[in-house]
C-alpha positions as a printed Julia matrix, in Angstrom:
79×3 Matrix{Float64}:
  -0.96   13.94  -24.9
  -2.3    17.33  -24.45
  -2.63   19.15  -21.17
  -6.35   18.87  -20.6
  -6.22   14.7   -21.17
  -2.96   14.96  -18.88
  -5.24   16.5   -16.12
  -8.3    14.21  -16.04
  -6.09   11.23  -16.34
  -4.7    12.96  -12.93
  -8.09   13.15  -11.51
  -9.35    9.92  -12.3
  -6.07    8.63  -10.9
  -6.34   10.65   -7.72
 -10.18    9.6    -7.35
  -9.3     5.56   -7.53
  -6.4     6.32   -5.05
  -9.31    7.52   -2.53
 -11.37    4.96   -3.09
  -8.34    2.66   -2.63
  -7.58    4.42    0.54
 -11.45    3.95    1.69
 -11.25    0.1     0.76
  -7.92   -0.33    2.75
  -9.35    1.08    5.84
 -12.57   -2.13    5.52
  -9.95   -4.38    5.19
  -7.47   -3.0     7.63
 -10.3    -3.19   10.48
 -11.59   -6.51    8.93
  -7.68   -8.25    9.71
  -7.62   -6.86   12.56
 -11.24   -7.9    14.13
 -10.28  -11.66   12.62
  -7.06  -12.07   14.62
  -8.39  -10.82   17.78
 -10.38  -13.55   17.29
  -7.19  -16.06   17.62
  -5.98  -16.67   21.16
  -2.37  -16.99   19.7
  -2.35  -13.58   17.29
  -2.94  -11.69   20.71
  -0.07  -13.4    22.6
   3.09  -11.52   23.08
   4.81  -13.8    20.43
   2.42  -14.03   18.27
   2.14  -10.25   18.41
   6.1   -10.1    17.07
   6.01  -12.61   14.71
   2.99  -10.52   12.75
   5.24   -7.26   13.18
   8.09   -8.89   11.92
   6.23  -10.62    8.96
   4.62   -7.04    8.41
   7.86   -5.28    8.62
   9.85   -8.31    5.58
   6.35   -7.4     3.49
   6.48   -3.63    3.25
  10.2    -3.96    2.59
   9.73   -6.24   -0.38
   6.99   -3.85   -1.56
   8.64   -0.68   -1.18
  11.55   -1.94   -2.92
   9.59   -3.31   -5.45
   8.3     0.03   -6.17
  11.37    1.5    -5.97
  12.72   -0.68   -8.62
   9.71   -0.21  -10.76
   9.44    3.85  -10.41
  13.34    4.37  -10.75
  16.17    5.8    -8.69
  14.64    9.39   -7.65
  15.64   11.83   -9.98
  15.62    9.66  -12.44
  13.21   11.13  -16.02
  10.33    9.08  -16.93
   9.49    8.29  -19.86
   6.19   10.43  -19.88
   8.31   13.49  -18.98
């Protein structure tokens, strides 16, 4: 792959990661309008039991990302 197709594939990459980042934020405020609207999601338990179900989910995500991407350092195979 030359150089040039390396660098728009990096723009249109960077471009959906922005738009991604846009759509997150609607549905970031969306969640969060919707469980102020439940008595229980605004109680001080129900408060920790959505941090702590937050907090298992980004674990499982980051390290399925990790384990997807490699250990760091590791060469890809488009390097």
């Amino acid at each position: 792959m030359g150089l040039a197709n390396r660098i728009d594939k990096m723009k249109k990459i960077i471009w959906l990661e922005m738009v991604l980042i846009g759509a997150s934020i609607l549905i970031f405020r969306s969640v969060w309008t919707l469980l102020d609207l439940i008595p229980w999601a605004k109680s001080p338990t129900g408060l920790a039991v959505l941090l702590g179900v937050g907090i298992v989910v980004t674990v499982a995500a980051l390290r399925g990302i990790e384990a997807l991407a490699g250990k760091k350092g590791e060469n890809t195979e488009d390097e």
